[in-house]
Every structure is written in C-alpha cells, then in structure tokens.
C-alpha positions as CSV (number, residue, x, y, z in Angstrom):
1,X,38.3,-105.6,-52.1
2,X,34.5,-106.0,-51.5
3,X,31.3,-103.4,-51.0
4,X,28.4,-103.3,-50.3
5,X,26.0,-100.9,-52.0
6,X,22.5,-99.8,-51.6
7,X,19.7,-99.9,-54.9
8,X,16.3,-100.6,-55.5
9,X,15.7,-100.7,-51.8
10,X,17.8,-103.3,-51.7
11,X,21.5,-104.5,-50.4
12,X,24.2,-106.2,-52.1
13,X,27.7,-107.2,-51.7
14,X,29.8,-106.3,-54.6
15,X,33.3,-106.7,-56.1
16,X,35.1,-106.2,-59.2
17,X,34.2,-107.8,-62.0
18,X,30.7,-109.0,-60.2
19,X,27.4,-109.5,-62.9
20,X,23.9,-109.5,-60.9
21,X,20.4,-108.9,-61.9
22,X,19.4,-105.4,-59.7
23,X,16.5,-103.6,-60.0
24,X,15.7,-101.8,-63.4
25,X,17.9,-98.6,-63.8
26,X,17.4,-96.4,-66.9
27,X,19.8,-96.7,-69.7
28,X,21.1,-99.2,-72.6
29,X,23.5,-101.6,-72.6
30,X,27.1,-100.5,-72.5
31,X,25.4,-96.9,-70.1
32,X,28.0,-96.6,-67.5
33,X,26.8,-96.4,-63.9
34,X,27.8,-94.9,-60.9
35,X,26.3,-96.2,-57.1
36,X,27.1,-93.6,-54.2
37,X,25.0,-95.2,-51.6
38,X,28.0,-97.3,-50.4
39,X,27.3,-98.7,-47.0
40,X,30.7,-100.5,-46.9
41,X,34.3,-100.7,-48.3
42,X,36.2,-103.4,-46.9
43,X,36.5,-103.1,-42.4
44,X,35.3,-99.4,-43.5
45,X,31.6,-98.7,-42.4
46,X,29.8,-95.6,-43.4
47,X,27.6,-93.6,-41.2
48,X,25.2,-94.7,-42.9
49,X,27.0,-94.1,-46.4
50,X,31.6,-94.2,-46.7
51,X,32.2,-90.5,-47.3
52,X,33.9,-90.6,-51.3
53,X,33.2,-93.7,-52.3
54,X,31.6,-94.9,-55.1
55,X,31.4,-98.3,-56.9
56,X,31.4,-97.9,-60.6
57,X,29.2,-100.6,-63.0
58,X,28.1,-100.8,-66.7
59,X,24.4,-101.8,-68.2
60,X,25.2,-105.6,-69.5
61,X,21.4,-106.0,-70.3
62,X,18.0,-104.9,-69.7
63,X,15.8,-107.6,-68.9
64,X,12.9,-109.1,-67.0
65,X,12.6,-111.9,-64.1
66,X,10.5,-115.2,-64.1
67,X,6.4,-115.1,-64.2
68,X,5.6,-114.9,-61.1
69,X,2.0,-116.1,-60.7
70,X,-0.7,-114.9,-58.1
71,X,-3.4,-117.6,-57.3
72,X,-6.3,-116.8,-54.8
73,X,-9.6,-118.7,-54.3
74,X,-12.4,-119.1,-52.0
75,X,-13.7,-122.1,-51.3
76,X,-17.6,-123.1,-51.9
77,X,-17.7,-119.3,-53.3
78,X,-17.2,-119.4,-56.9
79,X,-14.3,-116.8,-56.7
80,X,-11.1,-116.9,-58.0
81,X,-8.6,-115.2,-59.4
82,X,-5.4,-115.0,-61.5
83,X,-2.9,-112.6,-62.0
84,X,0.8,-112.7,-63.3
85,X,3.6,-110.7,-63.4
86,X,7.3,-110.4,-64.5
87,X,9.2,-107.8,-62.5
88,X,12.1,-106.2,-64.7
89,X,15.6,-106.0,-64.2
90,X,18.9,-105.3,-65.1
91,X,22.2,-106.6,-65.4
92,X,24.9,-105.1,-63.8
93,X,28.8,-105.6,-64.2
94,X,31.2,-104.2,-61.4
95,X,34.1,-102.2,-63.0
96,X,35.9,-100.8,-60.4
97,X,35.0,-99.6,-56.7
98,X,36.6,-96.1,-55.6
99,X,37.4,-94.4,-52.4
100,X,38.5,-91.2,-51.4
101,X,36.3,-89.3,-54.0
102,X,38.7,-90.6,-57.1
103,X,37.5,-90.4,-60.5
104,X,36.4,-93.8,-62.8
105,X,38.9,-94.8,-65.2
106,X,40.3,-93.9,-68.3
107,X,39.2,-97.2,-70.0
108,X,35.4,-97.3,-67.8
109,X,34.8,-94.3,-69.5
110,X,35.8,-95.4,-72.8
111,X,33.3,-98.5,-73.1
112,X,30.0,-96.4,-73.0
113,X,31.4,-94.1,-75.7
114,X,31.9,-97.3,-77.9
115,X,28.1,-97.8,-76.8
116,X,26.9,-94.6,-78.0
117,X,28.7,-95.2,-81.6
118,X,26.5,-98.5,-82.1
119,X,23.3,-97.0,-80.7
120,X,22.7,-94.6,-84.5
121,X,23.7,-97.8,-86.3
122,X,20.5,-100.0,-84.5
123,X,18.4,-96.1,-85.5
124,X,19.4,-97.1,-88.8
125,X,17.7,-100.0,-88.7
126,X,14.4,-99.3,-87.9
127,X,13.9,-97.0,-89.8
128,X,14.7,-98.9,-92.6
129,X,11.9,-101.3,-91.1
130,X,9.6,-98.3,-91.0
131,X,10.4,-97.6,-94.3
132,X,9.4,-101.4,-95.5
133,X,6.4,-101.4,-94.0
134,X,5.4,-98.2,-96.0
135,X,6.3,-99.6,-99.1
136,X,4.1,-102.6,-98.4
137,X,0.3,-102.4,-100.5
138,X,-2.5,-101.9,-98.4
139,X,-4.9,-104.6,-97.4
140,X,-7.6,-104.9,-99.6
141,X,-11.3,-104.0,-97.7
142,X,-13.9,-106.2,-97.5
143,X,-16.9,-106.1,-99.3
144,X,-19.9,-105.5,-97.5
145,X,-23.6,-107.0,-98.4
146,X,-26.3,-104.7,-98.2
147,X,-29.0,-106.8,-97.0
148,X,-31.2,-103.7,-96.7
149,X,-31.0,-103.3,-100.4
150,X,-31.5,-107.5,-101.1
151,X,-34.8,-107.4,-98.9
152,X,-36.1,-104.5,-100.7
C-alpha cells in the first residue's frame, strides 16, 4: 500500500519501509514522526486530506543537501557576485501507514525510546570534552614593546 503525504510544501509518494531526504523537521535521529496531511491512501483520495490517516516515519539523520552556487554578472560593468548555499534536510524512514484513526505500533514506539536512552550517553561526552578543555593551560600572552618608552 502506497501514500502520498504533504511536508515542506512539498508532495511525496510514500510506502513502507521508504528512506527520502524531506525538508528539515525538528528532532534527533531515532525521533519518531507522525504526517497527518495525507492526500492519498491507495484508490482513496482525501478532500483535500483521508479523514484518520496518518503515515508514521522515524528521524534516520539530520543532514544537509549539495552547495548550490548562485552566480550573477553584468557584463562591461564590473559587477558580480557570488553566493552559496546548502539547504538542510532530513532523512526519513516509512514505518507504517494507518487508516481509520489506528494507533502506531507497539514496536514504532519502542525504537525512539531506545533513542532517548543513548541521547544522556553522547551528554556524557561533551561534557567530558568541556571538562578537557578546562584542564588545558592557558596561552601564554604576548609581549608587547613599548616603543613610546624606547623613543624617549
């Protein structure tokens, strides 16, 4: 079974299982995620959203798209200019897609509770970086010439 779902102003055609960049959406990896803007279930077409439905997903990745760069000139003016950018994204996996206003899954649920166990671990972490970089010795100041003093 297929849908097709509505995010970041934007359309796609989904099914279980499914991994797809989207449009950034708050949250870490593992973060489960609901979509209730389904446009379409199957032969089933909403008015404009299928009543109940929902299509269920989890946060694979947060990431960000190819450098896009922006190039303008005008000729025989001496203008140009340059600018870059790198839109951000995420990566989406399709768990399940429900109708009829059913819950998600015992075992959907499950994954972003493993999730939230690892996320103190990676806390941990930094702040033991934080704490090295405290312990390191401070950079010693350079000495400055007083050439006031020199001329005098």
């Amino acid at each position: 079974m297929f849908a097709v779902i509505k995010t970041g102003g934007k359309q796609y055609r989904v099914a279980a299982n499914d991994r797809f960049e989207i449009e950034r959406l708050p949250g870490n990896a593992g973060d489960s995620v609901s979509f209730t803007e389904v446009l379409m279930i199957g032969t089933t077409i909403g008015a404009p959203f299928v009543a109940g439905a929902t299509v269920v997903g989890e946060i694979v990745e947060q990431t960000r798209g190819p450098k896009v760069i922006s190039f303008k000139k005008r000729r025989r003016q001496n203008s140009k200019r340059t600018r870059g950018h790198r839109q951000d994204l995420t990566m989406i996996r399709i768990s399940e897609i429900l109708t009829d206003g059913q819950q998600p899954s015992a075992k959907a649920s499950e994954k972003p509770a493993q999730a939230k166990a690892a996320a103190p671990a990676t806390e941990a972490v930094a702040t033991a970086d934080e704490a090295g970089e405290a312990t390191k010795k401070p950079r010693a100041s350079r000495k400055k010439t007083e050439t006031v003093a020199d001329e005098a």
